[in-house]
N, C-alpha and C positions, 0 to 999 in steps of 0.2 A: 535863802540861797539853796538852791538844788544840790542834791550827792554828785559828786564829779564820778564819772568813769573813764578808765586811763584807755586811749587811745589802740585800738588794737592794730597793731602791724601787722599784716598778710603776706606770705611769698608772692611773689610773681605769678608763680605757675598754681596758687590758690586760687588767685585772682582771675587767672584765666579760664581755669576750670568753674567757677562759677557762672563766669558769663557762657558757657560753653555749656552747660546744664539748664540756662536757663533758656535759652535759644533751642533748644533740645525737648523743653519742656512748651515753649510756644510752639509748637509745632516746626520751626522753620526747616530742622532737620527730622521728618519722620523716620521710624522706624524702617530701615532697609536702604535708606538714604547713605551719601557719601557726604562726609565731612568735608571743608576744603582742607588743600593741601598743605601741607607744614608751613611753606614757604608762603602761603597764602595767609594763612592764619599769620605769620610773623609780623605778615603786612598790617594786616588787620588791627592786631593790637598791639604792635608797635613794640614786642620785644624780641629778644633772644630764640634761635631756637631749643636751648634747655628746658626752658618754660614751658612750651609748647607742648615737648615731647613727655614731660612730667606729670602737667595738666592731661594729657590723654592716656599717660600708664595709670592716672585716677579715676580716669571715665571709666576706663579695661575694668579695673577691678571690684570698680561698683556694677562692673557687667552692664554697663549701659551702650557701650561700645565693642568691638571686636579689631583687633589690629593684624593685620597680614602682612608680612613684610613687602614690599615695592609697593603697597595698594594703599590708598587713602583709608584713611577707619571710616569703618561704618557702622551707620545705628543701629543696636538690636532692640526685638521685643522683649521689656522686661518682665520677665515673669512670677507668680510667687515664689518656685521653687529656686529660681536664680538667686532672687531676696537670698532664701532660708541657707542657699550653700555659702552666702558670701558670709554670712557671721559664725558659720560652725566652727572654725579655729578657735574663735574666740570663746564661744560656749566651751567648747573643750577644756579648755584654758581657764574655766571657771567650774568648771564641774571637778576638775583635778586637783584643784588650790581650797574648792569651799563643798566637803562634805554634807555640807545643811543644804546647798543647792542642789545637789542629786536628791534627798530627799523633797524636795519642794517639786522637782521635777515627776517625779511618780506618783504628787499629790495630782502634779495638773495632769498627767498621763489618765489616770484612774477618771477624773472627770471628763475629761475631753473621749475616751473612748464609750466610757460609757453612754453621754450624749450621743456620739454618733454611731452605735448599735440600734441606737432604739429609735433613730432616724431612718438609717437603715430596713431596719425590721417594717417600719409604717409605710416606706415608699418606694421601696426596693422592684424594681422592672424586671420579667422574664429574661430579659440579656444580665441585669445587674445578677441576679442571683448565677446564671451560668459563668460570668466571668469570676464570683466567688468560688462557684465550683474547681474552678478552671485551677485557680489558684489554691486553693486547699490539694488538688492530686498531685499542684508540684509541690506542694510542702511534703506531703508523702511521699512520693520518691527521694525526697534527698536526708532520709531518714538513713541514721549511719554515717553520715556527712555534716558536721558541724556548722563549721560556716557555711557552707550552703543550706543549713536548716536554717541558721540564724538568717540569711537572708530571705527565703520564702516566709519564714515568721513573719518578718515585716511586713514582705510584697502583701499577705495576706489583710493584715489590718491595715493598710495603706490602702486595699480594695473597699475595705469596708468605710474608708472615708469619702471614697471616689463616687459612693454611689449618692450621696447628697446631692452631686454635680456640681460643688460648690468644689474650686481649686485653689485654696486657700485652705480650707478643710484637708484636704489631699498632702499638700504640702507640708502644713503642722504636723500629722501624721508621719509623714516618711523623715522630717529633720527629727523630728521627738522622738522616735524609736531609734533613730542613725545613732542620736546621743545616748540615749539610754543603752542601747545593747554592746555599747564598748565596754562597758563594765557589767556585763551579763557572764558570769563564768559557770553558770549551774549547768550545763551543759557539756562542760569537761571534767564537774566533778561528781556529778549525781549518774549514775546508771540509771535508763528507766523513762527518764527527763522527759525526752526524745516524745513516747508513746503518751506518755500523762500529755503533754504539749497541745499531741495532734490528738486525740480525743478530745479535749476540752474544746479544741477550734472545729469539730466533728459540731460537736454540742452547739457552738454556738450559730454556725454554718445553718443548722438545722432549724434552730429559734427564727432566723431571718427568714426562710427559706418558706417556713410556715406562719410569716407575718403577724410574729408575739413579740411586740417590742418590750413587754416589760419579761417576760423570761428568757431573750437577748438578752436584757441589760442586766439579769438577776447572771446568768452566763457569764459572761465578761465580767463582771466583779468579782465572782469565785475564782475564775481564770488569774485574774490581777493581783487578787489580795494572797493565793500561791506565789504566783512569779516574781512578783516585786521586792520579796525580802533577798531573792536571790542574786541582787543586783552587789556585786562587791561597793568599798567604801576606795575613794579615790586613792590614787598612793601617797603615803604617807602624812595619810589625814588620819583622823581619827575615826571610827566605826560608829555614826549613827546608829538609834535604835532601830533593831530588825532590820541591816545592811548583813545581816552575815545566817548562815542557814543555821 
């Protein structure tokens, strides 16, 4: 006799939002398309409009739809970076609670950058390199300027994933450091940070620039294996090894 499995019960407005995804995913509504109307949809499948309206605050939030108020929702393009913004609560939310996950995250940081340096470095195009440029001068100007250092930091190695052309690459990029640099405090307690920072991104700017993928990526691990202890330990967690300077 087979293992029994207990029945699973679904809301209403689960129910709807499935079929409402899955029609979404055949094509019926493409992207830029108008959903029908609440009152149309109620016809449709035959309930409530609670359901309706719940089912579509689910579509919203997985960003697969946009709601405007008097206007029917419409379908968007989804993208990686939509994906990466819709889970960062949640990461957050786990990088606060579980100390060993920030360090796992600077494991995969470390690998993942260093991959795409020396991707970089091998196929980097006269635009790819000027838009690195581009982006290391505003790093240098918001020297003095904390968070706007902390944000050019990013912009910068978010450049150096972009030039893969791969946006998916691009994306892990800017969600992984988004996360990572919430708990980045060396910057308000080190004097000095600031210039060590932007010379190392000098350095590594230079490796790509002169298409040496492996002393880019010899670059960026000196760069990483500085920065990354300086990452605080979540609150009131306990301090991982080399979380604290």
């Amino acid at each position: 006799m087979g293992s029994s499995h207990p029945i699973e019960r679904k809301k209403l407005s689960d129910l709807v939002m499935e079929r409402l995804l899955e029609r979404i995913e055949r094509g019926e509504f493409p992207p830029g398309s108008q959903l029908p109307s609440e009152r149309e949809l109620m016809k449709q499948f035959q309930v409530g409009r609670p359901a309706i309206r719940e089912a579509l605050q689910g579509l919203h939030r997985m960003g697969l739809i946009s709601i405007t108020h008097g206007e029917r929702a419409r379908v968007e393009t989804l993208k990686p970076k939509t994906v990466f913004d819709q889970i960062a609560a949640p990461v957050r939310h786990l990088l606060i609670t579980s100390p060993a996950t920030l360090e796992h995250l600077k494991q995969a940081r470390m690998m993942f950058e260093v991959a795409m340096v020396r991707l970089a470095a091998s196929q980097a195009k006269p635009e790819d390199i000027e838009l690195l440029r581009e982006r290391l001068e505003q790093h240098r100007a918001t020297l003095g300027k904390p968070e706007e250092f902390v944000r050019t930091d990013i912009a910068f190695h978010t450049a150096i994933a972009s030039v893969t052309g791969n946006p998916i690459f691009t994306a892990i990029s800017e969600a992984m450091l988004s996360w990572l640099f919430e708990f980045y405090t060396e910057l308000l307690r080190f004097p000095g940070h600031e210039e060590i920072t932007l010379a190392e991104h000098e350095r590594i700017f230079n490796e790509i620039a002169a298409r040496k993928p492996e002393e880019a990526a010899r670059a960026m691990i000196e760069h990483l294996a500085r920065s990354n202890p300086r990452h605080r330990a979540p609150p009131g967690g306990d301090h991982p090894a080399g979380s604290r300077a």
